[in-house]
C-alpha positions in Angstrom: 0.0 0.0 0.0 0.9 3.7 -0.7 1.5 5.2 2.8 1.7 8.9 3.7 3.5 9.3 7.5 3.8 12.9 9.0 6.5 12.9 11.7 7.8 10.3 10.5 11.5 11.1 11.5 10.5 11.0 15.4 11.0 8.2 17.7 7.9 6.6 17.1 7.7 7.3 13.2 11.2 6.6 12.3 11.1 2.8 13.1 7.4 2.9 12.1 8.7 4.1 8.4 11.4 1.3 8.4 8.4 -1.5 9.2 6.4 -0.1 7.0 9.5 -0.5 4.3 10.1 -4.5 5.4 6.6 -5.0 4.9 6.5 -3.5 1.4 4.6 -0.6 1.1 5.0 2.3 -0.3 6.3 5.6 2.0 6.2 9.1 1.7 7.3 11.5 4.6 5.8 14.9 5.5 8.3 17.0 7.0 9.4 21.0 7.6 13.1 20.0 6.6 13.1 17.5 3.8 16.8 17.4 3.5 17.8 16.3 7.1 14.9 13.7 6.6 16.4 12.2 4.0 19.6 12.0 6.4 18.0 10.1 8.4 15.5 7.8 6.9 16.4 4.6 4.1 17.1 6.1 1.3 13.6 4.6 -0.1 11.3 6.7 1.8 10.4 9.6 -0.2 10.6 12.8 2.0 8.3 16.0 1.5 8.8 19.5 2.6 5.7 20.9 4.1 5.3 23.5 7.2 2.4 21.4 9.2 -0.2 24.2 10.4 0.7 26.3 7.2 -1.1 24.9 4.7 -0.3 22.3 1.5 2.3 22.5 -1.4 1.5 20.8 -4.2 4.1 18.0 -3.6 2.3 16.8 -0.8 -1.0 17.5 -2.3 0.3 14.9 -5.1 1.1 12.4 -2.4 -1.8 12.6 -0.9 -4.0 12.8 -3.8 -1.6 8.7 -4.7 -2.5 7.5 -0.9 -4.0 4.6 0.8 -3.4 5.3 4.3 -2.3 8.5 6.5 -0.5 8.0 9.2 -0.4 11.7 11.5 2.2 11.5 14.2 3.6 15.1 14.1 3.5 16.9 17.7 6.1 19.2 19.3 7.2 18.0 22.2 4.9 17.9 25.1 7.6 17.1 28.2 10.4 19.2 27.9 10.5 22.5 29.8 7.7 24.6 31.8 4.5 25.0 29.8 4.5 28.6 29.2 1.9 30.7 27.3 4.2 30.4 24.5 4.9 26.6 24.8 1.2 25.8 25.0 0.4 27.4 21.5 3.2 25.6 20.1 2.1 22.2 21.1 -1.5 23.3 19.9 -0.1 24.4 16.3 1.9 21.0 16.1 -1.0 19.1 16.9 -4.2 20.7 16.3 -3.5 23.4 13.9 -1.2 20.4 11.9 -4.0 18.0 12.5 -6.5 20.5 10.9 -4.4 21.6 8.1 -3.9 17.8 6.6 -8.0 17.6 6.9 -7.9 20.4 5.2 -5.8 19.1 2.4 -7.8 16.1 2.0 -10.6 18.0 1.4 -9.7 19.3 -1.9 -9.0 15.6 -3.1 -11.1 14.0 -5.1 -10.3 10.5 -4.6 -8.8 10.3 -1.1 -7.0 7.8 1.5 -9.1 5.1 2.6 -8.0 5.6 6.4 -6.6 8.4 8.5 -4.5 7.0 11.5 -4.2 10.3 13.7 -2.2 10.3 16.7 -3.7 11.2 20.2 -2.6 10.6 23.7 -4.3 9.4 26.9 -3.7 13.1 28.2 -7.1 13.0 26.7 -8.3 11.7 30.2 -7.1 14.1 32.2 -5.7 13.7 36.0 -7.6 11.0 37.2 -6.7 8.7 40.2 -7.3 4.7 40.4 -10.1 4.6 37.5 -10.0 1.9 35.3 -10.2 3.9 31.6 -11.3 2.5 28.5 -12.1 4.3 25.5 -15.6 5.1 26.4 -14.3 7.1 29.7 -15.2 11.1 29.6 -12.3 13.2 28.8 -11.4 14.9 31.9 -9.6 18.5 33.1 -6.6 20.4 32.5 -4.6 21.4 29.7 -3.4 18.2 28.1 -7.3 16.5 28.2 -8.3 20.1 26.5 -5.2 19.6 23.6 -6.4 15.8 22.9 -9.8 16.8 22.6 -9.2 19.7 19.8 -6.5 17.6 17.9 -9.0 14.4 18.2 -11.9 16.7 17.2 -9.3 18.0 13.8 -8.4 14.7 13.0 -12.3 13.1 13.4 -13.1 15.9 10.9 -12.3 13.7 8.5 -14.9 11.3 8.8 -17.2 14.0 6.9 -15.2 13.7 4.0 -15.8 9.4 3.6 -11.6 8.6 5.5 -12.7 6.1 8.3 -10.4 7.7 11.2 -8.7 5.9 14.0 -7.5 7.9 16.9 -5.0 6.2 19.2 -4.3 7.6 22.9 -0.7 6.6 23.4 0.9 6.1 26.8 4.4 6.4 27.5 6.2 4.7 25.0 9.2 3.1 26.0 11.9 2.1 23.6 15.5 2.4 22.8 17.2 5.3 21.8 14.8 8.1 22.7 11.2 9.0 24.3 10.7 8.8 28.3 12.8 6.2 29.2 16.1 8.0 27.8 15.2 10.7 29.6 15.1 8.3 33.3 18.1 6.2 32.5 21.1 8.0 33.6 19.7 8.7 37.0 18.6 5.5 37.7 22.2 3.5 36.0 23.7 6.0 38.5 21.2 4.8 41.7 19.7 8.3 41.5 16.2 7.5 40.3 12.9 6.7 42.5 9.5 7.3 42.7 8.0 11.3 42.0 5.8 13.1 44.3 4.3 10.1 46.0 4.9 7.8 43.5 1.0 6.5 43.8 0.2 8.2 40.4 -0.5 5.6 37.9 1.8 4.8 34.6 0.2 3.4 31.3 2.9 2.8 28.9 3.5 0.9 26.0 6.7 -0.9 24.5 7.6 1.0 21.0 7.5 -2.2 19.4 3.8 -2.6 20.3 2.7 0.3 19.3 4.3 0.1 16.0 2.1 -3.3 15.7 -0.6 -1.5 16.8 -0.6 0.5 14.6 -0.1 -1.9 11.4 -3.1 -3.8 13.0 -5.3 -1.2 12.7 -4.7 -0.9 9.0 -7.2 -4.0 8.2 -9.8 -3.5 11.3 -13.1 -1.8 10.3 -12.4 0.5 13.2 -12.6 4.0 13.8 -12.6 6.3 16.8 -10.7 5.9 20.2 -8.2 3.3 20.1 -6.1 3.3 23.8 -2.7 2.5 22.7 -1.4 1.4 26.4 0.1 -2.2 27.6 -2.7 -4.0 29.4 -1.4 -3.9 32.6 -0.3 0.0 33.9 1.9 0.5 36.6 2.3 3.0 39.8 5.2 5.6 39.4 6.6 3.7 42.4 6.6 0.5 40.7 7.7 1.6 37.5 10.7 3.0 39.7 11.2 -0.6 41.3 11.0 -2.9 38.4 13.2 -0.1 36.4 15.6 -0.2 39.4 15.5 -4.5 39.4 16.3 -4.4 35.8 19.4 -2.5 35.8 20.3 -3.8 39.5 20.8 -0.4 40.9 18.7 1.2 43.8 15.3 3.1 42.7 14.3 4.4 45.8 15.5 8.3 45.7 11.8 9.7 45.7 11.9 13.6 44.0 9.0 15.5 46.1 6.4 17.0 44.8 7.0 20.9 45.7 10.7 20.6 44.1 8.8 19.8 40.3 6.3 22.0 41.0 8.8 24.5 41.4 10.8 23.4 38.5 8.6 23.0 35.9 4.9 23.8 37.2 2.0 23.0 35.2 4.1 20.4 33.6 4.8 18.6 36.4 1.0 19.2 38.1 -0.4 17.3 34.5 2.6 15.1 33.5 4.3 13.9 35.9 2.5 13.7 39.8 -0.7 12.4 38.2 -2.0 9.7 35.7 -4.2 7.4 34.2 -5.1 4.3 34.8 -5.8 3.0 31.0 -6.0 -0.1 29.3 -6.7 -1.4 25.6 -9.9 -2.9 26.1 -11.0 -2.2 21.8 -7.6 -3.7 20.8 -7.7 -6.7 23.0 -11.2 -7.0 21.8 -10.4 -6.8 18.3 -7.5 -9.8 19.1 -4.7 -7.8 19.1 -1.8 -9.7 21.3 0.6 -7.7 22.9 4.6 -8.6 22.8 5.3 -6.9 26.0 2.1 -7.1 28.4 4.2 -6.8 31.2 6.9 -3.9 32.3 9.1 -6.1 33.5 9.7 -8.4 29.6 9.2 -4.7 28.3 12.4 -3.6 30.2 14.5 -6.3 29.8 13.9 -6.7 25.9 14.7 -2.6 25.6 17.8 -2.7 28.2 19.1 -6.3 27.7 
């Protein structure tokens, strides 16, 4: 199949791109710097400038136009720094304002993709304690449940137009070379890591190479709408800490408190990091997906041994 990936040179679509290649189909990259794309991707992935939020060159309008499948993973961002004013638009242009702009594009097609696959996240949620959330749970309060909801609502746009859309909340995906767990490893190789704040908030994560078969998967399911793209068994922060600690056989039990991250990155850490969700893939266990990884403990010794 013809596939159409926007960013596709991120942790997730980057090795998503490279599947997609083993498997034989066809890939075409949306990107704002086609040449350092092309750096990094096989030199078989077609890459194509375009400036997300800013509207469609006629390059990409001529990939589109020659595409079965979309596959929308560009975002900004979400966990690096305090969300200022300015830092909240951004991740709303990268994700909404992108989100609507590639609707937009499809619109002026005549024959279009058959499916849309539109990143989300299970931010969507919102700060919620020990709920058990499946994709029929409300979207809840804050920032990041308000940011899911408007780039969901972009991408589901779509559906007017005849694409059947699928919206998958990702949890934290954990996976070699980049995302959340790059970010934890040299504090806990060095026996500096632990729980945060009081370590109770929950932890729904996902191994990269799961997702990536998630994501394939839902190229031949009839379905559309939410999709939770989270391992079927979330975690505490404090047992993430332990199990991560028991894999590299150092000590996890350094606990940050919650008034130092408030004070160093503030909403961020309120949102991101003290609280959680509790969320399982109750539509892709229905629809007979099988997970590599369902635990964190095979997930952590496949990414670290």
């Amino acid at each position: 199949m013809r596939v159409v990936v926007t960013g596709g040179t991120g942790f997730i679509g980057r090795p998503l791109c490279q599947k997609l290649l083993e498997l034989r189909h066809t890939v075409t990259v949306l990107t704002r710097n086609p040449d350092a794309a092309r750096s990094r991707l096989d030199p078989r992935i077609a890459a194509i400038g375009w400036q997300g939020s800013r509207g469609a060159t006629d390059e990409m309008m001529t990939a589109l136009r020659s595409a079965e499948i979309v596959i929308n993973l560009a975002g900004a961002p979400i966990a690096e720094g305090r969300w200022t004013e300015q830092t909240k638009d951004r991740l709303r242009r990268s994700r909404e304002g992108t989100t609507s702009a590639l609707v937009a594009a499809l619109a002026k097609l005549q024959a279009r993709p058959v499916l849309l696959i539109s990143a989300s996240a299970i931010g969507y949620y919102g700060p919620r304690q020990d709920d058990l959330l499946r994709e029929d749970a409300p979207s809840g309060i804050g920032f990041l449940a308000s940011l899911c909801r408007e780039w969901e609502a972009a991408a589901r746009a779509a559906e007017r137009l005849g694409v059947q859309v699928v919206v998958p909340r990702i949890g934290v995906v954990l996976g070699r070379n980049g995302g959340a767990l790059a970010r934890m490893l040299p504090a806990f190789r060095l026996g500096l890591g632990g729980p945060l704040g009081s370590g109770t908030q929950w932890l729904s994560w996902i191994h990269l190479d799961d997702l990536i078969e998630l994501l394939l998967f839902l190229f031949h399911e009839a379905a559309s709408g939410p999709v939770n793209a989270t391992a079927p068994q979330p975690v505490t922060n404090e047992e993430f800490s332990r199990v991560l600690g028991q894999t590299l056989r150092r000590p996890a039990w350094l606990r940050t408190p919650s008034f130092a991250l408030k004070f160093l990155l503030g909403q961020m850490a309120e949102e991101l990091l003290l609280t959680g969700q509790r969320v399982v893939p109750a539509r892709a266990e229905a629809m007979g997906f099988r997970f590599r990884y369902p635990t964190l403990s095979e997930a952590l010794h496949a990414i670290l041994h």
